[in-house]
Structure formats: C-alpha cells, structure tokens
N, C-alpha and C positions, 0 to 999 in steps of 0.2 A: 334270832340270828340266822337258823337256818332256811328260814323264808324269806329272808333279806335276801341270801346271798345265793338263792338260786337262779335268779336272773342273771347275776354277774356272771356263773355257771355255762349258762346258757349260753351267753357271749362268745364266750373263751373258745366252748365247744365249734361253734358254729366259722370262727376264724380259724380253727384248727381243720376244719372240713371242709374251707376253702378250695377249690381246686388250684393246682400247682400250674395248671397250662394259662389261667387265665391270668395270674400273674407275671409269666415269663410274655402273655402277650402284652402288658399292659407295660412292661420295662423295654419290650422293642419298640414301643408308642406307634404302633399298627391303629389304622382309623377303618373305621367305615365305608368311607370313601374308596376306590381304585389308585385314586389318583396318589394319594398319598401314601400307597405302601409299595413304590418304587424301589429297589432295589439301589444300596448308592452306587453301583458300578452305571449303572441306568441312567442317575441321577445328572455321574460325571459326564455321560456322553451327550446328555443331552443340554448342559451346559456348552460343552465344546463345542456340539451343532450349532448351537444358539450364536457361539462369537463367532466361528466362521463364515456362518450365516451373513453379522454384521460386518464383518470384515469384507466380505462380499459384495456388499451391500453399497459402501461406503467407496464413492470415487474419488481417482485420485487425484494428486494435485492439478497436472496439466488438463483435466476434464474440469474442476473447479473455474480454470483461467479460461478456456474456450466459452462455458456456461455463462463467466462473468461478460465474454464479449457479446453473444448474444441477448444478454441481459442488458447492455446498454443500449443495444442496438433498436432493440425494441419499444425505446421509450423517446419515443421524435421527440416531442415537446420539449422534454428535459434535455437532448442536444442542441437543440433549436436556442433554447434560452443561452444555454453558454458557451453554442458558436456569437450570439449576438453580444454577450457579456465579453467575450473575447476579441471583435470588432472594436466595442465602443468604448474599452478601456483606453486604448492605444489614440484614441484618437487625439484625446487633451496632448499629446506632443508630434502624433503626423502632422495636425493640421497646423498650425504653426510653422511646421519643419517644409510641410508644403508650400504653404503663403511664401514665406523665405527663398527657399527655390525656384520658385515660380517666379518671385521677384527680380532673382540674383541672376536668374538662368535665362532667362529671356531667350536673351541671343542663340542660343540650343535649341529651345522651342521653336523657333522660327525655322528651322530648317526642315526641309521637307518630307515628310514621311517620318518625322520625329513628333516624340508627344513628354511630356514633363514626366511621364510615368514611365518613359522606360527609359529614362536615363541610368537608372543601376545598372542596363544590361549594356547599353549603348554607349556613352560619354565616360572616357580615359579617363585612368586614377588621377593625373595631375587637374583635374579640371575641378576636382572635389578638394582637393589640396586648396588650389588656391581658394575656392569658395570657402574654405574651414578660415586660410587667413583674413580676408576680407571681411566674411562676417562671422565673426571669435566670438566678440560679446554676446552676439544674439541667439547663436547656437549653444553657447554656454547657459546662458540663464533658459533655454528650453529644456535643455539636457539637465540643468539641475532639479529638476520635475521628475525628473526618473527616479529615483531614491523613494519618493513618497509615493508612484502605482505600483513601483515594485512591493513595498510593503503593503497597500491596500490588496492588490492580488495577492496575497500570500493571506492575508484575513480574512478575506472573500475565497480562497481555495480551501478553509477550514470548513469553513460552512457546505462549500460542494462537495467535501469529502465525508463531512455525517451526513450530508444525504444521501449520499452512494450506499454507505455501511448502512443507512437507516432500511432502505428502501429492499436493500437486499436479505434483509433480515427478521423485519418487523413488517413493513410495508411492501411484501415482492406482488400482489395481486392488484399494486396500483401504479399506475402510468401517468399519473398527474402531476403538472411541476409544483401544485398544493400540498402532493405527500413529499415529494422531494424536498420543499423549503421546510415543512414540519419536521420531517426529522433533522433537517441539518439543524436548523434550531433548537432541537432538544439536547443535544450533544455538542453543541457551536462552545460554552465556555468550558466544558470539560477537553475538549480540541484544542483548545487557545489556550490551556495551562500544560498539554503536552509540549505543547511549541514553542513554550516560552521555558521550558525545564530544557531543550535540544536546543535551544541555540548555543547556550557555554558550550555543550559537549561538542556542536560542528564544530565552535571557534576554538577551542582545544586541542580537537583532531587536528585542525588544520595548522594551528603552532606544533604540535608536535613533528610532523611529516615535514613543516616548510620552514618550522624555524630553527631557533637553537640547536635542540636536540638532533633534530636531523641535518644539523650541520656538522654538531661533535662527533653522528656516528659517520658521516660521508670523510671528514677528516683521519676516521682510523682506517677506512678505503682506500682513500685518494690522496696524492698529495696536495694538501689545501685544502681537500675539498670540493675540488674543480674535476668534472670531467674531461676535461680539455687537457690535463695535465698526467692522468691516467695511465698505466702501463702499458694499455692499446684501444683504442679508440670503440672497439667493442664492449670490452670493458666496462666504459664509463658509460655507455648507451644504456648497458645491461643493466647496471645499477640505477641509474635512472629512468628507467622502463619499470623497473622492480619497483621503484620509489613510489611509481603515480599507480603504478596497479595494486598496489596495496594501501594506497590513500583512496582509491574508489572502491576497496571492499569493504575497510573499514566505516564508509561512508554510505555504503547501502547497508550493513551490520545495522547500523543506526536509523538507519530511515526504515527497514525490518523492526526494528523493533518499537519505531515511535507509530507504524504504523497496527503490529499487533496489542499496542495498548491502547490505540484508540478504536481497535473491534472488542476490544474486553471492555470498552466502558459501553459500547454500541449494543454489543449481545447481554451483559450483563444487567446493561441500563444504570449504569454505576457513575459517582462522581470525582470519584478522586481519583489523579493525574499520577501521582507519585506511584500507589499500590499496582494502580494501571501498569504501570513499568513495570513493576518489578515480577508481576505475573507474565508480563511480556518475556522479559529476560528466562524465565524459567521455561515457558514457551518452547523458547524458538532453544535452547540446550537438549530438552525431548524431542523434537522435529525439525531440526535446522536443516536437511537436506531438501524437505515437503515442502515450506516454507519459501526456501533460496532458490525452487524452481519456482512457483509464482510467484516472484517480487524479478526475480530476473531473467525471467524467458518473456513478462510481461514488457520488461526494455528492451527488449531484443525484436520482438514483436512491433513494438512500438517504432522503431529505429529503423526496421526495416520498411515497415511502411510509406517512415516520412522519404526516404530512399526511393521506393517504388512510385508516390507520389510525383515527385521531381523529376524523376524518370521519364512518366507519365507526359507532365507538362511541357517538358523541353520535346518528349516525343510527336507530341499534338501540336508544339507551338503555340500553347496558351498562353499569355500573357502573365506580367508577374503577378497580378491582383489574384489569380485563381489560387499562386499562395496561399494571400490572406486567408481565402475560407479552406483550403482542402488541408493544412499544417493544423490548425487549431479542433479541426474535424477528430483527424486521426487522435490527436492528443488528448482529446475529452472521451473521446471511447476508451481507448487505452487503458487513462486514469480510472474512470467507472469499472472498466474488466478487473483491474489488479485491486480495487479495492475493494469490490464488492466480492472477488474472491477469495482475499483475505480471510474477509468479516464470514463467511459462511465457513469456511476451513475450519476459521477459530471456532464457530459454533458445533460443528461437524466432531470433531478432535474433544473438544470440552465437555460436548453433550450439554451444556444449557438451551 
C-alpha cells in the first residue's frame, strides 16, 4: 500500500510546486507569438483604424454614378448594339407611318426646299388634323402595333439591364456584347419575375393618386373635388402640384426598389424575385438618402442632357433625324450609369 501510493504522492507534490506565475499566464491566454499579446485597449484601436480605413476607402454615392457613366462609356459595342436595337425597333410602325405620309402629303413634298422629313418642323397643325381625318383607319391599325413593341421593349430592356448589373459586377474586365448578352441572360427570368410582381403595385399607385381615393381626399379640400372651384386659384394649383409630385416619388420609391432587388439577385447570383424585394425594401430603409441620390441625380443627369442635346441641334440646325440617334444615345448611357451603379453600391454596402 505504501509503494502504491507513492507515486500518487509524487503527483500531488509536484502540482503543489507548480509555479503560480505560469498559471496566471496561461488564464491571461498570452501566446508566443507578439502578435497576439496585444493589449485590448490596442486591440480597440486598431479595429477603429481598420473601419475608418474602410470608410475611407469606400466612395460615395455620386462617385458610384460618375464611374457608372464612364463605365458605359467605355464599352462602344455594347452602345453600338442598342443605339441600333433602338432604331430598328421603331421602325415596324415609322415605315408604315412614312409610306402613309408620303402618300397622303404629296402635295407638301412637292414644294420647294421641302422634304417629307421635316414636315414635324414645317407643315401647320391643322395639316396633320385633316391627314388624322382622312386617313383614321389606317393610322389606326398602325398605331395599334404600339401596345405590342411597347411591351416587347420593356422584355428586351430586362435583359439590357442584367447585362448592365452583370457586366458591372461579375464581368467589369470585359467589353464584349458576348459578356453583356451572358449576363443579361443569366438573370433575364429572375428580372422578368421582378417585373411581373411591379406591375399591380404601378397599377395600384396609380389608382390610388388618380382614382377613388384621391378623389375622396381632394373632396375633403375642395369643393367637389374640383380645382376650379377652390378657395383661390393657388390653392387648387398647390394641391395638385402636391398630388403629381408625390405620385412621381412614390413611383421612383418603387422603381428604387425593383431596381435594388434586381442588383441583390445580380450580386448575389440569386433566384427568387420575391426575397429579392424584400431585401430590397430593408435596403433602401438603412440607405435611402445614398440610394435616392443615384437613382435621381441619375434623371436629372439624364434630362439634362436630352435638354442640352436639342439645344445643341436647333443650335447647329441639324435636322430632326440627328434625334433619332443623339436621344437614344444619351438614354442607353444613362440607363448603364444608374444601373451599373446601383448594382456595385449594393455590392459595396453588402460586402458580397
């Protein structure tokens, strides 16, 4: 028994003669290492450096939207394709609408220093009058063609706009309309289920502001309802100035957020349309001020342009065709600027 148990002895002794410093180091969890017996007042600061750093780091919204413009700018090709997608859409009811004119107008054409193409700018509104009555049926059944490229462009703008967000994202080191159609492609029906969950909510908005309801609240205003009948003629201006300016905010609200769920499905590489939203929604409530400058200094931008454009034309005396390509110019850059900065914003802000 006693040679059993003097090992156990031994034991005891030898824990008991431990030294006490090495276990107060081994409860501060001190390593070997430098690196890792930082001080936490050290630790904190140099966390803090760290986010400042990024903070720093990280530009801000209106540098996003410039970057997005020369990021379109840079990819001719990809302008190239949908200045011409932009031409040759329109044409299934110009040419028609031309032939028409050209038949009807004749006697216009013939006069001297006149050409069929500038009659928009030239020949008196009643001249277009009577042409609308004379030929009714035939301008009719052109014009009901419009319904159907309006919808086609708007299915074909889905696909250019996951390439915009693809390109700017996953694909920014390629300039080819190959990457561009690839990615719109990839994201083309998860786009097309955004756009098909926004239509009830346009059409909703737009009952709400222009129908009923905004007739019962203009009735507790107004008597009737009527601006015309108003207490003073300012009055009733104001209130319906207020009316349209708060149907065009609530209606970029919406187009902000159909458009940050389809950089969350872009960045993410995600497929569902609905979650897309609702991360959107949650989005733009942390950053609505970051956001509301690139989605609306991008129209501002935009609008100014088409402004300076026209300007431009009537200054030169370019003819109206220069239109057709310098409006659809401006507009496809724009569109690339604001959604390619979007889509990086979102990835910027999210860290994926």
């Amino acid at each position: 028994m006693g040679a059993a148990s003097t090992p156990l002895l031994r034991r005891c002794r030898v824990k008991e003669e431990q030294p006490k410093e090495q276990i107060i180091v081994d409860a501060m969890n001190f390593s070997d290492e430098p690196e890792a017996n930082q001080q936490p007042e050290k630790i904190v600061d140099i966390v803090e450096d760290s986010q400042e750093d990024m903070a720093a780091a990280r530009p801000g919204s209106v540098r996003f939207l410039i970057g997005g413009i020369f990021f379109a700018l840079i990819r001719p090709r990809v302008l190239c394709f949908l200045m011409l997608w932009s031409c040759v859409l329109p044409l299934v009811v110009a040419v028609p609408m031309f032939n028409q004119a050209n038949r009807d107008l004749s006697a216009v054409q013939d006069l001297p220093g006149q050409s069929i193409l500038a009659l928009p700018e030239s020949a008196p509104a009643w001249m277009f009058r009577e042409w609308q009555i004379q030929s009714c049926d035939t301008l009719t059944s052109i014009s009901d063609v419009m319904p159907l490229l309006i919808l086609l462009s708007s299915i074909f703008g889905l696909l250019f706009s996951a390439g915009w967000m693809s390109m700017a994202t996953h694909y920014r080191d390629e300039h080819s309309l190959r990457a561009f159609l690839k990615g719109g492609g990839e994201s083309f029906f998860p786009f097309l289920r955004t756009w098909l969950l926004a239509l009830p909510v346009f059409a909703l908005t737009t009952y709400f502001f222009w129908g009923t309801p905004s007739e019962w609240v203009l009735e507790k205003l107004m008597p009737e309802g009527d601006a015309a009948l108003a207490a003073s003629e300012t009055t009733g201006r104001a209130i319906d100035i207020t009316r349209q300016l708060l149907y065009m905010l609530a209606l970029l609200k919406i187009e902000i957020i159909i458009d940050l769920a389809r950089a969350s499905i872009v960045v993410g590489k995600r497929s569902s349309a609905v979650l897309a939203i609702l991360r959107a929604v949650g989005f733009l409530f942390r950053r609505p001020f970051a956001i509301f400058v690139i989605v609306l200094l991008g129209f501002i931008i935009e609008a100014a342009l088409i402004f300076c454009s026209e300007w431009l034309r009537d200054l030169l005396e370019w003819p109206l065709i220069a239109a057709v390509f310098m409006l659809p110019f401006v507009r496809h850059v724009m569109r690339g600027a604001r959604q390619s900065a979007v889509a990086n914003y979102y990835r910027a802000a999210t860290g994926e």
